[in-house]
TIZA-350468 format. One line per field, with one value per residue: x, y, z of N, C-alpha, C, O in turn; residue in one letter. Coordinates in Angstrom, 2 decimals, padded with zeros to 5 digits. Layout:
<nodes>
nu = (X:...)
nv = (Y:...)
nw = (Z:...)
cau = (X:...)
cav = (Y:...)
caw = (Z:...)
cu = (X:...)
cv = (Y:...)
cw = (Z:...)
ou = (X:...)
ov = (Y:...)
ow = (Z:...)
res = (A:...)
</nodes>
This chain:
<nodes>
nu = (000.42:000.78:003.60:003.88:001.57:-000.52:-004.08:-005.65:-007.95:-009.36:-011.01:-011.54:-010.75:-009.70:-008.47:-006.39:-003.04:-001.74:-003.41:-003.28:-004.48:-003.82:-005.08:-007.82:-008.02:-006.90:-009.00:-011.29:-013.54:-014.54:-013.26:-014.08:-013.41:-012.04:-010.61:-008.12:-006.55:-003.90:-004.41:-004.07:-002.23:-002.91:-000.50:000.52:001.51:001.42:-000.45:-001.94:-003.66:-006.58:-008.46:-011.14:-013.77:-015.47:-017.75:-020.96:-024.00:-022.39:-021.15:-018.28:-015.96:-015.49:-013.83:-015.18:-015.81)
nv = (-020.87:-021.33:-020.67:-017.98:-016.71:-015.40:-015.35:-017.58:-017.78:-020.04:-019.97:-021.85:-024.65:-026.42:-024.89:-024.31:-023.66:-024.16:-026.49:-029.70:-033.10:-034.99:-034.24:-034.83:-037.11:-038.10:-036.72:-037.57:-036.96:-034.65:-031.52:-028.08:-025.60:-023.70:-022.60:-021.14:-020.09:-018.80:-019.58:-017.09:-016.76:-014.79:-013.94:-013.11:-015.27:-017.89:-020.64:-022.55:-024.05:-023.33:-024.65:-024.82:-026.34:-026.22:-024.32:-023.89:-023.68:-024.12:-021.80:-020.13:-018.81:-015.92:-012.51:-012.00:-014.29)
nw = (000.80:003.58:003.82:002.21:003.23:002.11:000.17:-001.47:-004.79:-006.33:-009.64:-011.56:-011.85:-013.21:-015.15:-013.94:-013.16:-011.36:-010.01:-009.26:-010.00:-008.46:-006.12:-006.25:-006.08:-004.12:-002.48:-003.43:-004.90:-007.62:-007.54:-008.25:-007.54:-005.50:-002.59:-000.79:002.49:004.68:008.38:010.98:013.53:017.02:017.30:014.90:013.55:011.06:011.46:010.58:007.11:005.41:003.60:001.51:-000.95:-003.46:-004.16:-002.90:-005.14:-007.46:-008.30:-007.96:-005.61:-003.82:-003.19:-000.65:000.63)
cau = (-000.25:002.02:004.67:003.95:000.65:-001.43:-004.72:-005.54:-008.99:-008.98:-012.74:-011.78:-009.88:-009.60:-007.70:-005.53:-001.84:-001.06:-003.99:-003.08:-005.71:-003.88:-005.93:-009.19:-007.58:-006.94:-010.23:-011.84:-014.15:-014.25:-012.55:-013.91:-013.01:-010.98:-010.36:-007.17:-005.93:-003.97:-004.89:-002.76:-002.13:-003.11:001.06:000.40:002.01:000.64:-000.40:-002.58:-004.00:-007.57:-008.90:-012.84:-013.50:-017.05:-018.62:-022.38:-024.24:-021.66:-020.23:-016.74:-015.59:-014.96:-012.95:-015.78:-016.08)
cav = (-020.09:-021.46:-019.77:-016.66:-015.72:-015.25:-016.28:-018.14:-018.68:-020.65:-020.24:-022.72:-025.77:-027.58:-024.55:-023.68:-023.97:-025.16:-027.07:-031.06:-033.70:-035.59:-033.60:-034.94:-038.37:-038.29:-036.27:-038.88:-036.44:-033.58:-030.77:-027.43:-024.44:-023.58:-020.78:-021.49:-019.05:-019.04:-019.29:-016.75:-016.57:-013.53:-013.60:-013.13:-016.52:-018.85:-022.25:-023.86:-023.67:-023.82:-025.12:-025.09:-026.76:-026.48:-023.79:-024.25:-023.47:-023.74:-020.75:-019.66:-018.63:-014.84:-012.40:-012.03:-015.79)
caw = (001.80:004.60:003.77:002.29:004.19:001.09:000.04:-003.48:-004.91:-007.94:-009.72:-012.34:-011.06:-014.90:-016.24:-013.26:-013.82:-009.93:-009.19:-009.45:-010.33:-007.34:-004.73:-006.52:-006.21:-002.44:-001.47:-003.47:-005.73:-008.34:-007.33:-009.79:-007.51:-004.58:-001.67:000.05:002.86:005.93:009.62:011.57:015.47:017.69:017.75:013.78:013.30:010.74:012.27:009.27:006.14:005.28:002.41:000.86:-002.08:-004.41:-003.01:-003.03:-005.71:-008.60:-008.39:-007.59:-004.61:-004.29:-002.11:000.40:001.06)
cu = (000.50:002.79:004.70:002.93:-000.89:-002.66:-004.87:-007.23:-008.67:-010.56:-012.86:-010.39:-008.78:-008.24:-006.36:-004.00:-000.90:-002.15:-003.17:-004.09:-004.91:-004.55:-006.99:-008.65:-007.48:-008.13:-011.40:-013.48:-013.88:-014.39:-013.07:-014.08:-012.89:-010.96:-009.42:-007.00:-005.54:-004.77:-003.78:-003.44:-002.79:-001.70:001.42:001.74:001.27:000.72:-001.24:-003.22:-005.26:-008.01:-010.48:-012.64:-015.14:-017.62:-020.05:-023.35:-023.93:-021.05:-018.67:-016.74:-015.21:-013.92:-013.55:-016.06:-014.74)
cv = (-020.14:-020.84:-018.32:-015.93:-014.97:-016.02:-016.97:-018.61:-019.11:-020.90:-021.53:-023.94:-025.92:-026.79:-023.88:-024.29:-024.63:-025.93:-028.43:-032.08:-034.96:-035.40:-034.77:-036.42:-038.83:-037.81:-037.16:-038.34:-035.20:-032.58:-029.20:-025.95:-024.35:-022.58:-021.80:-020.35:-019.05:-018.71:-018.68:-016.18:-015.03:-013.21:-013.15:-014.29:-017.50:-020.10:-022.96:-023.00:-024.03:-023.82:-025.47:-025.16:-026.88:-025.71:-024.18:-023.27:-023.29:-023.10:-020.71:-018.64:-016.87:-013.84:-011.99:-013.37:-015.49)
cw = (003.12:004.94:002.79:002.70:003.01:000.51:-001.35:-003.58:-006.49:-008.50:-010.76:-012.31:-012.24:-015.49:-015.60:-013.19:-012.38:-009.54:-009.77:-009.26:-008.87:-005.90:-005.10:-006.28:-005.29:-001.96:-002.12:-004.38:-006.54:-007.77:-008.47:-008.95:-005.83:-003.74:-000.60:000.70:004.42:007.21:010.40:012.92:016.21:017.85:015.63:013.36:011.99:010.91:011.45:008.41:006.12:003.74:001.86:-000.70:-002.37:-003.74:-003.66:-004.37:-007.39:-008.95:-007.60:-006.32:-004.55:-002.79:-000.78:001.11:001.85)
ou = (000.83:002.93:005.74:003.02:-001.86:-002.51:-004.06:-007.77:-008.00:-011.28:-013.91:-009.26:-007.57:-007.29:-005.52:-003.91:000.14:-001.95:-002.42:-004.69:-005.71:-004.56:-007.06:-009.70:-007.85:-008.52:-012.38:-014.41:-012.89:-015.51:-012.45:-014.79:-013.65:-011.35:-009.76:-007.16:-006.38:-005.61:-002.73:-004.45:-003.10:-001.48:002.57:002.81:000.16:001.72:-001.24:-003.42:-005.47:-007.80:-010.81:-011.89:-015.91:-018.11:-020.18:-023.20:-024.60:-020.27:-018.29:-017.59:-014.49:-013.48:-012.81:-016.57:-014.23)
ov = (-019.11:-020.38:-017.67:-014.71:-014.26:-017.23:-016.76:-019.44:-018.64:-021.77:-022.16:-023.81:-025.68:-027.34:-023.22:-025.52:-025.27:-026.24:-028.24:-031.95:-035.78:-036.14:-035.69:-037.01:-040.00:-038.38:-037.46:-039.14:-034.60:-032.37:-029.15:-025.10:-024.94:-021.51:-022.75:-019.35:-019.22:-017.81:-019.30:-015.57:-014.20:-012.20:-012.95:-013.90:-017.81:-020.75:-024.17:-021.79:-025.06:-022.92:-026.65:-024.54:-027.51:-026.10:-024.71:-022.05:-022.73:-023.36:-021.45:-017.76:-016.57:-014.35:-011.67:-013.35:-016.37)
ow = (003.70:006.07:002.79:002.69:003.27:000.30:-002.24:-002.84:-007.41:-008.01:-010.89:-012.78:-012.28:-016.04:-016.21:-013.18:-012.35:-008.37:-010.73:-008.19:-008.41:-004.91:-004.29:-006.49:-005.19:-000.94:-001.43:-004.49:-006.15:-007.31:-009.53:-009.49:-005.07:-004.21:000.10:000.01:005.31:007.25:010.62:013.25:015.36:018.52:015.25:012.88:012.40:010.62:011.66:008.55:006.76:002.92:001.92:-001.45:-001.65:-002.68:-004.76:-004.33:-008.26:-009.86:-006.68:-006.20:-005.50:-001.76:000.15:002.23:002.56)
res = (X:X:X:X:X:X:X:X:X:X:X:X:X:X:X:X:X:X:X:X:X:X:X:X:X:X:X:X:X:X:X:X:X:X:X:X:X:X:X:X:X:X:X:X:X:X:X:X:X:X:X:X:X:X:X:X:X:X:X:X:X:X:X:X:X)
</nodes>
């Protein structure tokens, strides 16, 4: 997301082919769906990444979240 400015949701963690079970290992619980997508500047810069993990209710994350 950093570097190419794109977002990523991932609805199913388990079967995703870039997630890594080392996230769930550092954030210190199960991990089972994802919405990554940068934060970019009023200079359209990107200065961080944001990351939500489990959205509420069980469901997967979609492209209105």
């Amino acid at each position: 997301m950093a570097s190419t400015g794109q977002y990523l949701n991932i609805s199913e963690t388990a079967a995703h082919p870039l997630f890594s079970r080392e996230l769930e290992k550092q954030m210190g619980y199960t991990i089972r769906n994802l919405s990554c997508m940068p934060v970019v500047s009023s200079k359209k810069q990107i200065v961080a990444v944001v990351k939500l993990a489990n959205k509420a209710g069980d469901i997967p994350f979609d492209h209105d979240d």
